[in-house]
N, C-alpha and C positions, 0 to 999 in steps of 0.2 A: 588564520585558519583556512584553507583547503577544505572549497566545496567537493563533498563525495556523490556521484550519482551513479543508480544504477540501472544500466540500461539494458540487462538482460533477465532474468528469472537468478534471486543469486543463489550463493553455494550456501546459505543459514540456514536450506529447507528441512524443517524437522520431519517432517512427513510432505506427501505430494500432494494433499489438502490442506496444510498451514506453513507458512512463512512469518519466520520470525527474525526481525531485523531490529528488534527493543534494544540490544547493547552496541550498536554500531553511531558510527555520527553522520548515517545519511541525510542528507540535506534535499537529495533532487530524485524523483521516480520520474527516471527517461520517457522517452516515448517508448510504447509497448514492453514496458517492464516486465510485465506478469501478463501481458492479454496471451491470448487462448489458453490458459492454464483453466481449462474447463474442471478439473480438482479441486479448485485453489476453494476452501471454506470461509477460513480465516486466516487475519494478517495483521500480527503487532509492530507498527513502526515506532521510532524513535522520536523524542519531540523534537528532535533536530531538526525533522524534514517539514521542507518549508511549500515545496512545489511538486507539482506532478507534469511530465510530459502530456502529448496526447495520445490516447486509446492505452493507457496505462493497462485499463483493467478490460480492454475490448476480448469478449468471448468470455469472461470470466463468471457465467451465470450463475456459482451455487457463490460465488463470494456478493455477499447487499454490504453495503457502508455498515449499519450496524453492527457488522462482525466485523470494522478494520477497530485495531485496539491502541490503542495508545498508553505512556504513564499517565499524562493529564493529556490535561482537554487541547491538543492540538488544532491549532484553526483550520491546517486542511481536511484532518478527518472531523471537525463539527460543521464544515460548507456540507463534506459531501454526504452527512446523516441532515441537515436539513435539507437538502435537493430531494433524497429518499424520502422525504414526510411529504413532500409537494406531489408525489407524483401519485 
């Protein structure tokens, strides 16, 4: 299997404030995937994905962890809604 990553903002945008990436088999959010998408709300990944770059979501203020979606409970988006309850 071919790790997939994506290092730019991709083309599955439904609208300019949600990204939905649920049927693909991303594996890796590059560095600055999505940052300054100051639209971005929300965002369903795949449970494929394993890792995130850095500054993924830098500038991304109306997106919180709580809006990234998953099918289940993926360990990257259950780190980054517990970092969200600490702060």
């Amino acid at each position: 299997m071919t790790s997939t990553t994506a290092s730019t903002a991709p083309a599955t945008n439904d609208h300019p404030d949600n990204v939905d990436l649920l049927h693909t088999n991303l594996q890796e959010l590059g560095a600055c995937a999505v940052s300054e998408c100051s639209e971005l709300k929300s965002m369903t990944i795949p449970d494929s994905l394993q890792t995130f770059g850095s500054n993924v979501f830098f500038k991304c203020s109306k997106l919180v962890p709580s809006s990234i979606n998953t099918h289940n409970n993926n360990a990257v988006v259950a780190h980054l809604r517990s970092q969200e309850q600490e702060e």
